[in-house]
gemmi code that builds the backbone of each chain (N, CA, C; Angstrom):
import gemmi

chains = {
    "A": [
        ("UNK", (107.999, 217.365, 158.426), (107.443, 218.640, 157.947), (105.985, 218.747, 158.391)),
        ("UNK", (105.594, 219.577, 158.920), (104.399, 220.125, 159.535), (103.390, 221.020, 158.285)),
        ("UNK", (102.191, 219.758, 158.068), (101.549, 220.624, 157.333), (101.123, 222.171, 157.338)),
        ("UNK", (101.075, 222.663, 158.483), (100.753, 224.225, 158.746), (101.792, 225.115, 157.966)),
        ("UNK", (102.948, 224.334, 158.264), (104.781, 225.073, 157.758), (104.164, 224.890, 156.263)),
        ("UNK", (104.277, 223.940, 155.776), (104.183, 223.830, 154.139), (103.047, 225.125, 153.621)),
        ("UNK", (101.882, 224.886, 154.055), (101.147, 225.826, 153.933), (101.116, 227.499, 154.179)),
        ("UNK", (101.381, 227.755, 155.233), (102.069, 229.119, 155.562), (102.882, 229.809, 154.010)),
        ("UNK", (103.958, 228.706, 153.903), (104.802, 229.066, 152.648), (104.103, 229.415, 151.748)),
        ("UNK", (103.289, 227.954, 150.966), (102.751, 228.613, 149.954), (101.476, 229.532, 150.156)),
        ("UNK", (100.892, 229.458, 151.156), (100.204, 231.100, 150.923), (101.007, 232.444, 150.969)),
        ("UNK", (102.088, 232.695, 152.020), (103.082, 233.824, 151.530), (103.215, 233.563, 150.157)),
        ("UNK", (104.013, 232.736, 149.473), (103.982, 232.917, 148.502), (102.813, 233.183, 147.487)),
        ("UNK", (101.573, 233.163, 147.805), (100.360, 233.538, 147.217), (100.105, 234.526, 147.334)),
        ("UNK", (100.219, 234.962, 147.616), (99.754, 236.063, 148.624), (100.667, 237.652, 147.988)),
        ("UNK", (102.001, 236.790, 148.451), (103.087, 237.882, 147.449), (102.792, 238.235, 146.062)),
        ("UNK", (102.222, 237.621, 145.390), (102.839, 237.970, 143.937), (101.462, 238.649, 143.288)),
        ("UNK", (100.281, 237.813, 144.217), (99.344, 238.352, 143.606), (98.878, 239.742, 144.401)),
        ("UNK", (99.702, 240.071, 145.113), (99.188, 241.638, 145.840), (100.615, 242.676, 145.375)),
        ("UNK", (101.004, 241.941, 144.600), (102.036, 242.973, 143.201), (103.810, 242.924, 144.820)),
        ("UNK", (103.399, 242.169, 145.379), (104.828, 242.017, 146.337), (105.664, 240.803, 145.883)),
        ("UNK", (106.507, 241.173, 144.407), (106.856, 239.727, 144.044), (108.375, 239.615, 144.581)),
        ("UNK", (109.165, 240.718, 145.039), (110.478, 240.193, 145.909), (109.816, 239.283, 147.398)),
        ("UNK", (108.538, 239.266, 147.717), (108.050, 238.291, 149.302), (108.147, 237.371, 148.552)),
        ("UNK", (107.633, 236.962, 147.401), (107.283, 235.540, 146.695), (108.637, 235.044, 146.590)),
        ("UNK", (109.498, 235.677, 145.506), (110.472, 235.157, 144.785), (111.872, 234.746, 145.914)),
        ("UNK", (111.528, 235.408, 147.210), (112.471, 235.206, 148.264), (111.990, 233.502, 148.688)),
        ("UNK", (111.191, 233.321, 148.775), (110.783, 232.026, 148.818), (110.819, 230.678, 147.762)),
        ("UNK", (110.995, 230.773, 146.666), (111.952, 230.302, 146.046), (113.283, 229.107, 146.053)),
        ("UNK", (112.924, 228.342, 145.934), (114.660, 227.844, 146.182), (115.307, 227.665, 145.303)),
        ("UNK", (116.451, 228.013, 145.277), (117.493, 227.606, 143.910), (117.273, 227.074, 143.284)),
        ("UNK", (117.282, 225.524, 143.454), (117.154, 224.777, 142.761), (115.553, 224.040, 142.500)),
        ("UNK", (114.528, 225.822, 142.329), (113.846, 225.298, 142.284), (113.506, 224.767, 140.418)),
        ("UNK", (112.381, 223.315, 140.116), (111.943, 223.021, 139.016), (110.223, 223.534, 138.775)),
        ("UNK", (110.379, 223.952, 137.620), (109.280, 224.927, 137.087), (108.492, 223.671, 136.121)),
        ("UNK", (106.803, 223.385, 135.657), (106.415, 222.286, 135.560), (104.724, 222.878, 134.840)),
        ("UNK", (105.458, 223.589, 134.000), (104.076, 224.507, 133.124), (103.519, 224.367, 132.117)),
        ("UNK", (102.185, 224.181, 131.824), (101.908, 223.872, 130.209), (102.740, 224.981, 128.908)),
        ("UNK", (102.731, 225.896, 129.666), (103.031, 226.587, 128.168), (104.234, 227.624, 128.593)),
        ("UNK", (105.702, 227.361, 127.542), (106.665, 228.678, 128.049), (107.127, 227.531, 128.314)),
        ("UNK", (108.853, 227.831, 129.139), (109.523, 227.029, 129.558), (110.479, 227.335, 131.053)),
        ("UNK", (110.659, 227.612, 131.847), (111.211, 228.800, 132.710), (112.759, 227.157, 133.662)),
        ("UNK", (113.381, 227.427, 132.844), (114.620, 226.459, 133.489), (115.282, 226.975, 135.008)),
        ("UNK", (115.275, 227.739, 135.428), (115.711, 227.776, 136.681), (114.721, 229.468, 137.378)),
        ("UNK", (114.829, 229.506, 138.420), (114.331, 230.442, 139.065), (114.146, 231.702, 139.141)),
        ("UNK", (115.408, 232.595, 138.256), (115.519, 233.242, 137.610), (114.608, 233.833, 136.426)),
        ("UNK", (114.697, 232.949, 135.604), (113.431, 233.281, 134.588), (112.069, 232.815, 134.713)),
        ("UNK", (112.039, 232.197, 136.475), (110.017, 231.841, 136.175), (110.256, 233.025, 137.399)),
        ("UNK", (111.130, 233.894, 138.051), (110.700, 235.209, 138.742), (110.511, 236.279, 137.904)),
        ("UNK", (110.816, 236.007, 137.269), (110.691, 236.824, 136.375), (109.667, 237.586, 135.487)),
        ("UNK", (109.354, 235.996, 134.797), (107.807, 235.841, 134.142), (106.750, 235.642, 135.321)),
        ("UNK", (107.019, 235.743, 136.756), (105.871, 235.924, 137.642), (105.616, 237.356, 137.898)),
        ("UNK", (106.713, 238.433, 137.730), (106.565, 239.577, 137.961), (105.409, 240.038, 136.775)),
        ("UNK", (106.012, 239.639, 135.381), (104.830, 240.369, 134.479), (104.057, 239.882, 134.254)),
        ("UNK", (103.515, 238.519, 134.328), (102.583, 237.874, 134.331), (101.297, 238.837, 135.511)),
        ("UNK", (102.102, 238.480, 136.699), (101.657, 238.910, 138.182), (101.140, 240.245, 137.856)),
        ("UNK", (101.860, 241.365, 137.113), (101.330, 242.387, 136.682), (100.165, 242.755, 135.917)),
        ("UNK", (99.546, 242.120, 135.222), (98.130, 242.118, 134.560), (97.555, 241.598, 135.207)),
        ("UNK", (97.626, 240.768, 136.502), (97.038, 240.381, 137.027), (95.806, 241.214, 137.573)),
        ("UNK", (94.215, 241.167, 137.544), (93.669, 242.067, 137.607), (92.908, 241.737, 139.262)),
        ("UNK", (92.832, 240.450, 139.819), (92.078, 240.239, 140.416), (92.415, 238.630, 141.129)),
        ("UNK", (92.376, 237.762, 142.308), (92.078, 236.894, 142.264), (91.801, 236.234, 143.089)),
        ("UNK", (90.606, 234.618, 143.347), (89.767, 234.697, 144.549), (90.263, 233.151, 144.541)),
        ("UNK", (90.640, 232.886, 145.732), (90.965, 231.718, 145.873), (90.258, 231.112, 146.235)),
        ("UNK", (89.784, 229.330, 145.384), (88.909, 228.707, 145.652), (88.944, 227.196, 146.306)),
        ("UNK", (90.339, 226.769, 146.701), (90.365, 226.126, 147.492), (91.994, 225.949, 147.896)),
        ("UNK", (92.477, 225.197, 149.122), (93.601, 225.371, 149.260), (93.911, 223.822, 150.013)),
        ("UNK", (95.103, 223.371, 149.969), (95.035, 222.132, 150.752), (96.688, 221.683, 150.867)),
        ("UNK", (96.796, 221.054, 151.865), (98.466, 220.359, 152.302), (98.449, 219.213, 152.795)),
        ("UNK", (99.444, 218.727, 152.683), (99.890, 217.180, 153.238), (101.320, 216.790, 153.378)),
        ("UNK", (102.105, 217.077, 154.444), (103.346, 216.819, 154.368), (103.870, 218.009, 153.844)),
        ("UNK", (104.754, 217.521, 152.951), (105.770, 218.406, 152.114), (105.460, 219.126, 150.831)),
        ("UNK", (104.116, 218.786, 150.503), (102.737, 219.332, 149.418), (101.736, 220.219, 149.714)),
        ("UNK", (101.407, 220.853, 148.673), (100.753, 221.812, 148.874), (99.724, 221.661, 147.117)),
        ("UNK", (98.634, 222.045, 147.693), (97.644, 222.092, 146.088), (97.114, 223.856, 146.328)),
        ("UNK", (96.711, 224.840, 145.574), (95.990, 225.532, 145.360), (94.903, 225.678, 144.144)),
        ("UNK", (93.588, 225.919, 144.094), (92.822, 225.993, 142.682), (92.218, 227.908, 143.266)),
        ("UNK", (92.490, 228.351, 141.877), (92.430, 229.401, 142.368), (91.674, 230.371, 141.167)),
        ("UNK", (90.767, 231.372, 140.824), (90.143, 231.758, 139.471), (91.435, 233.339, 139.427)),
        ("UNK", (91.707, 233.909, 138.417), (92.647, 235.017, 138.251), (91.511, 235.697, 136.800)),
        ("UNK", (92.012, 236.878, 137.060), (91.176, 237.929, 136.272), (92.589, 238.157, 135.570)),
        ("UNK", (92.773, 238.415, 134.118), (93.693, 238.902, 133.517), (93.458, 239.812, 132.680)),
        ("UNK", (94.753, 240.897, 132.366), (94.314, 241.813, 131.744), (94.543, 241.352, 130.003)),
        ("UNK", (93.991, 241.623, 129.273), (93.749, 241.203, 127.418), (93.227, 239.859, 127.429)),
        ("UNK", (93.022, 238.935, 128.756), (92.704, 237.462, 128.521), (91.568, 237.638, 129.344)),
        ("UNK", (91.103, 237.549, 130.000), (89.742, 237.150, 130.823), (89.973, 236.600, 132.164)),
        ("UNK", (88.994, 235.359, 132.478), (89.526, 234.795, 133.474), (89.909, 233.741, 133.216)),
        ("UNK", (90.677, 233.266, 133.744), (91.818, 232.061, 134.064), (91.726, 231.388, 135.125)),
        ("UNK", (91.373, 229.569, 135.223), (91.480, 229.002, 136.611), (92.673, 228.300, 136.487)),
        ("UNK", (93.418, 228.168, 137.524), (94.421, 227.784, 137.895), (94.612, 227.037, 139.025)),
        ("UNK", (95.252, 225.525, 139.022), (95.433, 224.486, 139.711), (97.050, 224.625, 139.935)),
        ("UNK", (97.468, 224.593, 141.045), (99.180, 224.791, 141.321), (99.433, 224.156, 142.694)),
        ("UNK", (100.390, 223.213, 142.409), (100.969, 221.906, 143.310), (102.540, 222.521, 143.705)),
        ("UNK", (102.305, 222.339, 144.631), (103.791, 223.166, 145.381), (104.661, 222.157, 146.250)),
        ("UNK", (105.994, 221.708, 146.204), (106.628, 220.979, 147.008), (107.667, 222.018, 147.628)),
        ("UNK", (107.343, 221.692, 149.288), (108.097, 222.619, 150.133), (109.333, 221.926, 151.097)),
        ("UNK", (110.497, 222.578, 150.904), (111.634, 222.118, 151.328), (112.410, 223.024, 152.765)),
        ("UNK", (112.446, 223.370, 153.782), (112.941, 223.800, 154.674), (112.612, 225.444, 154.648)),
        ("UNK", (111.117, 225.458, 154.227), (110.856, 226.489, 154.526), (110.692, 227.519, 152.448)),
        ("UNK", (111.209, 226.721, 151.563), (111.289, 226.892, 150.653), (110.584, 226.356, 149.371)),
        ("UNK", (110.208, 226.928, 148.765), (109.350, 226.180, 147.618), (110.571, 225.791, 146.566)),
        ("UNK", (110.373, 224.474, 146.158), (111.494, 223.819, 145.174), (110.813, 222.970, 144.018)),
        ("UNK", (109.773, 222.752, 144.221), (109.016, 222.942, 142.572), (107.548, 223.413, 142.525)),
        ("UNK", (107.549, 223.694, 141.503), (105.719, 224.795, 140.756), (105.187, 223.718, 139.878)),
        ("UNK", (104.347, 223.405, 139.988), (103.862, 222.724, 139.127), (102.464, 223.376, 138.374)),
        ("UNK", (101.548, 223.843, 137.868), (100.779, 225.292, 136.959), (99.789, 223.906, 136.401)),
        ("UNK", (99.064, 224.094, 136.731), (97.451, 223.442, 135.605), (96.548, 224.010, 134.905)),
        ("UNK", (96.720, 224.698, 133.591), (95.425, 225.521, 133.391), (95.414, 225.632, 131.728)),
        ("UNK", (94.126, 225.484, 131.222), (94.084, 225.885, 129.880), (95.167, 226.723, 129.565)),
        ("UNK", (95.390, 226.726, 128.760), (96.035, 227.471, 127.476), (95.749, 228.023, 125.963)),
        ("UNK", (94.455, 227.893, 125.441), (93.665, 228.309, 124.806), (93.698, 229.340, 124.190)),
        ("UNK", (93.249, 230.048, 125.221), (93.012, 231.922, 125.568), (94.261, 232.585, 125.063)),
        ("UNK", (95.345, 232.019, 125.597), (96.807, 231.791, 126.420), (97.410, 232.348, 124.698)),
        ("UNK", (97.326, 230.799, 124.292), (97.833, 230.730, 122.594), (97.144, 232.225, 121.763)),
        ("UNK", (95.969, 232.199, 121.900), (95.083, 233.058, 120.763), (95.640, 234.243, 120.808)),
        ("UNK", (95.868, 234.562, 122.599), (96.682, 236.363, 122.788), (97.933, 236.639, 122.743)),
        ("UNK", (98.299, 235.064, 122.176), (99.848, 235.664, 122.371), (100.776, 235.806, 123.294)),
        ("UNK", (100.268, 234.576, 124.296), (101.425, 234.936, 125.261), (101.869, 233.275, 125.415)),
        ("UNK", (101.701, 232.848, 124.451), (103.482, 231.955, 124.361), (104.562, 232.717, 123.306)),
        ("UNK", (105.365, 231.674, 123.984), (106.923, 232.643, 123.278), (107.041, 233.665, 123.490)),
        ("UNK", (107.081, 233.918, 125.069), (107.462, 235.166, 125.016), (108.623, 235.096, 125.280)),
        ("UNK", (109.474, 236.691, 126.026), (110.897, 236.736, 126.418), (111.688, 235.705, 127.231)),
        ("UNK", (110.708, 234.793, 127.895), (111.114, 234.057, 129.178), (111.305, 232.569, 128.524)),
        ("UNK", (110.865, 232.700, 126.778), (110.322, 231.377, 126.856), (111.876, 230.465, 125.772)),
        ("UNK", (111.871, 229.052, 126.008), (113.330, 228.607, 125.311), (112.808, 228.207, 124.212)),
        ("UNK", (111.421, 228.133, 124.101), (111.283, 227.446, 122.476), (110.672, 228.701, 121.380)),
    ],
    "B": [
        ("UNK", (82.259, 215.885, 158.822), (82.538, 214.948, 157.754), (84.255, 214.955, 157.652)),
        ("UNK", (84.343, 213.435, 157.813), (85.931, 213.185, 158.275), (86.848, 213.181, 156.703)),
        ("UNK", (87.814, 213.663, 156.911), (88.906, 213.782, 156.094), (88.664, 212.447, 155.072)),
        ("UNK", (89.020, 211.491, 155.854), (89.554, 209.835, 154.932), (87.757, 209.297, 154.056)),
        ("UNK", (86.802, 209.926, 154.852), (85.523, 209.607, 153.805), (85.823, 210.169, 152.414)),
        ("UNK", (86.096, 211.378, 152.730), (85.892, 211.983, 151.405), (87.342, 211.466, 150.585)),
        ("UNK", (88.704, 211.301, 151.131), (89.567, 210.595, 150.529), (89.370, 209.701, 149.696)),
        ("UNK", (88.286, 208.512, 150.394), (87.630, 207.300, 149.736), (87.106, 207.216, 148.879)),
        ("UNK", (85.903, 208.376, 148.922), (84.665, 208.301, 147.997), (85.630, 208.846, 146.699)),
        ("UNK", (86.307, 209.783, 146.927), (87.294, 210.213, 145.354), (88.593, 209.435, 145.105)),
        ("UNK", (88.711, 208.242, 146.025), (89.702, 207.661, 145.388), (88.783, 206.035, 144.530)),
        ("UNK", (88.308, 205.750, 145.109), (87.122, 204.961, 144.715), (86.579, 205.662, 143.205)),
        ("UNK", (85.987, 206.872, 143.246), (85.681, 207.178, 141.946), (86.369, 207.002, 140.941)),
        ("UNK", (87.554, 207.775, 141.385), (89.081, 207.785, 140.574), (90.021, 206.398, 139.988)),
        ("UNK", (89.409, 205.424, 140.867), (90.132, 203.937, 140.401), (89.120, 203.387, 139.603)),
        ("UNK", (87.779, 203.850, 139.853), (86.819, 203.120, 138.990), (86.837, 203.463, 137.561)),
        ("UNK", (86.670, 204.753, 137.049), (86.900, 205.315, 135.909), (87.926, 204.804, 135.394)),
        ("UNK", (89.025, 205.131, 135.998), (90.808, 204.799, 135.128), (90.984, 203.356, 135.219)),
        ("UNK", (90.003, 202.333, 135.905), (90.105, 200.588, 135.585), (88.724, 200.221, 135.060)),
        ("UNK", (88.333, 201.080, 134.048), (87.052, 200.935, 133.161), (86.106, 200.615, 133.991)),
        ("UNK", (86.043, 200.716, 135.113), (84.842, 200.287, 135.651), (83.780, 201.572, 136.256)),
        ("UNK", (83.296, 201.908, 134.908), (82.388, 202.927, 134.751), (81.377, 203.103, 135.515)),
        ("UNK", (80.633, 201.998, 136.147), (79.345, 201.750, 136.795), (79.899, 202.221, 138.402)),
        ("UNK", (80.874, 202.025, 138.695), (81.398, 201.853, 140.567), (81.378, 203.475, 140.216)),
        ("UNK", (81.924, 204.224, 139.439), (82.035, 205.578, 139.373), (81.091, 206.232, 139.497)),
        ("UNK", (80.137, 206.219, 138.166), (78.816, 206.282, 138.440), (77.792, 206.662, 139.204)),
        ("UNK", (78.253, 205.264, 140.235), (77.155, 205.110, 141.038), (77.543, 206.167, 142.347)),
        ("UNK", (78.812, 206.823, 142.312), (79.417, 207.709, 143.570), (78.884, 209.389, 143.391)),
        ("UNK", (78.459, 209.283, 141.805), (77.963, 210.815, 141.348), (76.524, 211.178, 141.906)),
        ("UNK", (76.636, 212.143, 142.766), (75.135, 212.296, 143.337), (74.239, 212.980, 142.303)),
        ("UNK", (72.939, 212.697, 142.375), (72.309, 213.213, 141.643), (72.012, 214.571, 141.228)),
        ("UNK", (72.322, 215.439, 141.745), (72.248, 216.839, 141.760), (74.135, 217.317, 141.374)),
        ("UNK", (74.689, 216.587, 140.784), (76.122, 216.837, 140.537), (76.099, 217.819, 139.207)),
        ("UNK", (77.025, 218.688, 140.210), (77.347, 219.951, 139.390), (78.880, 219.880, 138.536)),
        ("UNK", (79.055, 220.184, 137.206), (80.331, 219.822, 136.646), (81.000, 221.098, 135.978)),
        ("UNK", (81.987, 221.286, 136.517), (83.033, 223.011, 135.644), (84.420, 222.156, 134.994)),
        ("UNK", (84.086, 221.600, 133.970), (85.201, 221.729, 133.198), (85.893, 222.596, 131.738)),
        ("UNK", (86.783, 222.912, 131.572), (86.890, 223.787, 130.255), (86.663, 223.472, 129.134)),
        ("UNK", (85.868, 222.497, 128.544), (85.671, 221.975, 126.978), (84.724, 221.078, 127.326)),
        ("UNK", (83.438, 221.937, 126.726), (82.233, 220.639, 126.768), (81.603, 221.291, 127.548)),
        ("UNK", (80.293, 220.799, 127.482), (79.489, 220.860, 129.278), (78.446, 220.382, 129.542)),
        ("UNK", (78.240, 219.463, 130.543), (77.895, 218.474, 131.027), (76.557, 218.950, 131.777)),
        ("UNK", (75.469, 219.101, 132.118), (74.386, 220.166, 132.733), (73.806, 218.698, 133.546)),
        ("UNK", (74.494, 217.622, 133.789), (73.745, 216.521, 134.795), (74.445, 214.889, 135.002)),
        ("UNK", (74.167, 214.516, 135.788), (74.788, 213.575, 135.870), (75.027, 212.527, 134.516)),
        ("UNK", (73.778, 212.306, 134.281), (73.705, 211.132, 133.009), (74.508, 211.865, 131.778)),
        ("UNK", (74.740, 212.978, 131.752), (76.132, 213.452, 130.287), (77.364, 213.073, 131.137)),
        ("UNK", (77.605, 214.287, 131.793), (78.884, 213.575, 132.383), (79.193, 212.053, 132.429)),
        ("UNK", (78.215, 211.289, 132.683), (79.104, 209.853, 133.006), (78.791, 209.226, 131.820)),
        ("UNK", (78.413, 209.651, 130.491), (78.124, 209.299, 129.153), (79.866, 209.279, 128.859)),
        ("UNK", (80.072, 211.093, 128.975), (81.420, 211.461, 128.890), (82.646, 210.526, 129.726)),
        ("UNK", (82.037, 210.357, 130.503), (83.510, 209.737, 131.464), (83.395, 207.918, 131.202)),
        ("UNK", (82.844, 207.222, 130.359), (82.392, 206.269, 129.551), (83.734, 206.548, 128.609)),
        ("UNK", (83.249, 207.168, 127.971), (83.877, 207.436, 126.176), (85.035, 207.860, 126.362)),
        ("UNK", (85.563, 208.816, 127.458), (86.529, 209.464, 127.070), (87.573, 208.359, 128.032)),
        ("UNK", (87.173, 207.488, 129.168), (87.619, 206.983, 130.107), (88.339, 205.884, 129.500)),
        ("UNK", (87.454, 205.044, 128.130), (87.571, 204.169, 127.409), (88.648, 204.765, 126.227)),
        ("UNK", (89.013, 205.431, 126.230), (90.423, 206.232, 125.117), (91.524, 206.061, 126.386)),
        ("UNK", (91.851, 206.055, 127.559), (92.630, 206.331, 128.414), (93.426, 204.928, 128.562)),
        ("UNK", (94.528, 205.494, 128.249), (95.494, 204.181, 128.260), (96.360, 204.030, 129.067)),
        ("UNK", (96.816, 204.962, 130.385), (96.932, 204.462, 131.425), (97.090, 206.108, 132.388)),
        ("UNK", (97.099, 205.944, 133.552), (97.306, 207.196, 134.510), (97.735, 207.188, 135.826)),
        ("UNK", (98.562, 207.897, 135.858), (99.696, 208.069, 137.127), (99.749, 209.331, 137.763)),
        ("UNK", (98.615, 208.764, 138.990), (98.744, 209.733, 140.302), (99.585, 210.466, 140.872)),
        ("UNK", (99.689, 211.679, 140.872), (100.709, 212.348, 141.011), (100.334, 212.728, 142.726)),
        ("UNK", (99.310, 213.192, 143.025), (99.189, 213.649, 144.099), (97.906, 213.558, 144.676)),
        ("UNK", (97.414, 213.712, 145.765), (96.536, 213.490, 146.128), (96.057, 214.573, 147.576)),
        ("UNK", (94.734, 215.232, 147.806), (94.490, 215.863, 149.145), (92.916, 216.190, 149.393)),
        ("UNK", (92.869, 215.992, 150.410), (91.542, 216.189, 151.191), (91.592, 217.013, 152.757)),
        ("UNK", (90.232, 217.913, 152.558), (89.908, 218.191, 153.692), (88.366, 219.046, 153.637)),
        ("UNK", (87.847, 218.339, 154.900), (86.737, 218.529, 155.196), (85.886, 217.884, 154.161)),
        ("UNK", (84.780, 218.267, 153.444), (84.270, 217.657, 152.448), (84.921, 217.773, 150.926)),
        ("UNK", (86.087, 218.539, 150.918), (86.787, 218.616, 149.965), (88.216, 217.596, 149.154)),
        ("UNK", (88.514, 217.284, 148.179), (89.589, 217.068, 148.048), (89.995, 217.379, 146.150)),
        ("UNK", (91.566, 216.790, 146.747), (91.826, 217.138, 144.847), (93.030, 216.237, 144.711)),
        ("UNK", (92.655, 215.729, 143.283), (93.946, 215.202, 142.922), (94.489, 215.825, 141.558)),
        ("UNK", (96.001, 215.394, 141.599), (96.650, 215.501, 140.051), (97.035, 214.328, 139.863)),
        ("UNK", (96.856, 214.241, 138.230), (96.999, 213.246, 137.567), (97.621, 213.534, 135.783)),
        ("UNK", (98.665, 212.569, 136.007), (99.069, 212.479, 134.089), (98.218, 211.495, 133.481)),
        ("UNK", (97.381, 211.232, 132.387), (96.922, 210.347, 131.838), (97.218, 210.193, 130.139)),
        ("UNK", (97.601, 208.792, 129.898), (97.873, 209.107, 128.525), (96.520, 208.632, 127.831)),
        ("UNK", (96.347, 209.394, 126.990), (95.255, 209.582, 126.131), (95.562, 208.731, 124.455)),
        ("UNK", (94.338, 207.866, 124.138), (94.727, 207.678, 122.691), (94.318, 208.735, 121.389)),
        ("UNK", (95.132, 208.760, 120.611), (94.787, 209.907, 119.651), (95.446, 211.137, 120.058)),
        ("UNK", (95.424, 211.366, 121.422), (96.106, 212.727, 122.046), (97.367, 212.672, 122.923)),
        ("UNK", (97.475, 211.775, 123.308), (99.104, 211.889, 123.973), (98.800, 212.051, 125.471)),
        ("UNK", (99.513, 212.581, 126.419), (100.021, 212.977, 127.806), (99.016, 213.862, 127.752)),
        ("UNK", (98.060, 213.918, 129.119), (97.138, 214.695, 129.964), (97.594, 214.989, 131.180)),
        ("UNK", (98.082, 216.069, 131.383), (98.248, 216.422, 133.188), (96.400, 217.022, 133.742)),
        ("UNK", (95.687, 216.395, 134.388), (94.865, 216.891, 135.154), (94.789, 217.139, 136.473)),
        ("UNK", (94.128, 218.597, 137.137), (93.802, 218.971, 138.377), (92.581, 218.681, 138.633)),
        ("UNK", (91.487, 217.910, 139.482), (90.225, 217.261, 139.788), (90.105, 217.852, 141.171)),
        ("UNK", (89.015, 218.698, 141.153), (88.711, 219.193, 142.412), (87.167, 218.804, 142.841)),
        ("UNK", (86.939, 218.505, 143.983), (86.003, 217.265, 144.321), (85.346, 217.542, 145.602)),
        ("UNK", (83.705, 218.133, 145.420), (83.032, 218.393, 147.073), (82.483, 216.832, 147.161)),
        ("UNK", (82.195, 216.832, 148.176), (81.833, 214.935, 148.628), (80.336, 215.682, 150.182)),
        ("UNK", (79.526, 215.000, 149.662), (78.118, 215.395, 150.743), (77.671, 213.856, 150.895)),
        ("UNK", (77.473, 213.294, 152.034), (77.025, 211.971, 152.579), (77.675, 210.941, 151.052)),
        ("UNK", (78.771, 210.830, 151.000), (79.643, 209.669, 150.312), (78.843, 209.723, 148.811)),
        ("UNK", (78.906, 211.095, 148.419), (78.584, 211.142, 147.337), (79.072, 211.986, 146.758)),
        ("UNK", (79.847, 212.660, 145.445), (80.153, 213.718, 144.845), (79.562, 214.437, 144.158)),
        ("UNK", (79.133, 215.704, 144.849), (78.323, 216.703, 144.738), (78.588, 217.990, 143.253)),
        ("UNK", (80.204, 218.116, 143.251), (81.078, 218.429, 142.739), (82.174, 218.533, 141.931)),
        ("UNK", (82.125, 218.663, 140.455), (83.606, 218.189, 139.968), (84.217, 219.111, 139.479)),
        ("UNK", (85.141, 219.660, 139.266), (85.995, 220.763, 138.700), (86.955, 220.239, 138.459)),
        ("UNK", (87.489, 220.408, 136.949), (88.848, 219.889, 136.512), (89.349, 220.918, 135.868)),
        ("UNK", (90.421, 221.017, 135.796), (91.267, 221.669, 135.426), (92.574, 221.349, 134.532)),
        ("UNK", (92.705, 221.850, 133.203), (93.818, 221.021, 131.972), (93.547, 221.902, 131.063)),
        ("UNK", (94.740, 221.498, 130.094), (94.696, 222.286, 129.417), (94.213, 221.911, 128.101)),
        ("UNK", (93.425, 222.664, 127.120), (92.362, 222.140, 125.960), (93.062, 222.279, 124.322)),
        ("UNK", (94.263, 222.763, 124.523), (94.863, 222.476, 123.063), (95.374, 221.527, 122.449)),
        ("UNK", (95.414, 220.636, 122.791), (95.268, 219.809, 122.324), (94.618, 218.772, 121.936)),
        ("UNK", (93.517, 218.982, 123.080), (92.105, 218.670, 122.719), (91.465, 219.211, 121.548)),
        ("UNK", (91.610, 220.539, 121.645), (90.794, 220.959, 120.892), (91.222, 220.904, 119.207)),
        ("UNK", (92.617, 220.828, 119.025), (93.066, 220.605, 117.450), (93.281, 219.016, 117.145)),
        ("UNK", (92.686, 217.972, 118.124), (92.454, 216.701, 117.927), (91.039, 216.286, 117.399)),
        ("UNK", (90.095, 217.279, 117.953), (88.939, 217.063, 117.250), (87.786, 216.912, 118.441)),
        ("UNK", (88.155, 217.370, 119.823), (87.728, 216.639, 121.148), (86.798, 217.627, 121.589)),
        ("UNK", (86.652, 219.053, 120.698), (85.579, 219.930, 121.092), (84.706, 219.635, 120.275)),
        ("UNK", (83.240, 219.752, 121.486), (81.685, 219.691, 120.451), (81.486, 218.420, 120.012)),
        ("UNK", (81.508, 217.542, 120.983), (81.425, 215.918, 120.909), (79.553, 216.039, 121.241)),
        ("UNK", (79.410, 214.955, 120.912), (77.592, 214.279, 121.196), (76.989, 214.969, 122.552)),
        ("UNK", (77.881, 214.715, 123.409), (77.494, 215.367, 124.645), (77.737, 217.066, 124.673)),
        ("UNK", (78.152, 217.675, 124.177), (78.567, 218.983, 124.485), (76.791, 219.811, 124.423)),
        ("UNK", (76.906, 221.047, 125.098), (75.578, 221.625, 124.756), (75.895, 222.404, 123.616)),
        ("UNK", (77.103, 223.108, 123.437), (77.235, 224.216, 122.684), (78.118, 223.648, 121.120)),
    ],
}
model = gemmi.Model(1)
for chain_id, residues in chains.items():
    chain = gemmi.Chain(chain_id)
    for i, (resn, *xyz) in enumerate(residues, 1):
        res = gemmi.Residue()
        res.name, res.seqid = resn, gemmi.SeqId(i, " ")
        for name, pos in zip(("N", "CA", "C"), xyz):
            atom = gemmi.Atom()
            atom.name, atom.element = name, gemmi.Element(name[0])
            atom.pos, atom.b_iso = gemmi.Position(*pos), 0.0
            res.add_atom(atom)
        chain.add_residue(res)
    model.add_chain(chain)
structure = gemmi.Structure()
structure.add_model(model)
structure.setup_entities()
């Protein structure tokens, strides 16, 4: 696997969801991809496309602050403007499989997160 | 400034801290080190490594999840189990200027920190 390939991916996929194009993102995706989030629970691909669409939707803004690959890995740290929450930094580890992302892995306070109310939401199993 | 320096200087930091050896860490923090983490805040070298003392010394063991560098940059993830608090997933994002770290940004999440008792410690300003 060619670090450029891994990378390519996950910036399309960056790229998609946060410029409100979440069928580019979610096409990238793999089945069997595993979801790896502090807060919420999203068991198969289905329900973390899901919760990326409305999530992705308040999304107000966001500036990416660093990006990096190695192999079949991918890191992004990235700041997001949200709408009822503020800003949000976000650390997200991506493993890429034949062109496909097959797990998310999400690093970021939850704080804010808890206080507004956005655990338990529709997407979430607990 | 080559890839594997800056690999070094943050893997070196990173083994020193998590095998108590506070001083090798330390001594890698440049003096003008700037710190963005979400709970607490650190305005210079000598808090921060007060902090990474105390809190390093609660850490009961940690498993590298990933690791990346480029240019003067790199980042790792890491699970660490914490005493009193349980499982830590951290994102560590890391500028490196002549084999020194200029830079730290971490990224985790603070609830459980924060209903453990881990906000507004000796070091905090606020």
């Amino acid at each position: 696997v060619e670090k450029t390939d891994t990378l390519s991916v996950v910036r399309a996929y960056h790229q998609g969801w946060t410029g409100k194009n979440f069928e580019t993102s979610e096409k990238l995706l793999a089945s069997e991809l595993r979801v790896e989030v502090p807060i919420n629970e999203y068991p198969d691909r289905e329900s973390f496309g899901k919760a990326l669409e409305g999530f992705g939707s308040m999304t107000r803004g966001v500036k990416l602050l660093a990006e990096f690959a190695d192999g079949d890995e991918a890191m992004l740290l990235y700041d997001m403007e949200v709408e009822h929450l503020g800003m949000l930094r976000v650390a997200e580890h991506f493993t890429v499989c034949e062109g496909k992302i097959t797990r998310i892995r999400q690093i970021h306070d939850t704080a804010a997160l808890r206080s507004s109310g956005f655990a338990g939401s529709a997407s979430s199993e607990s």
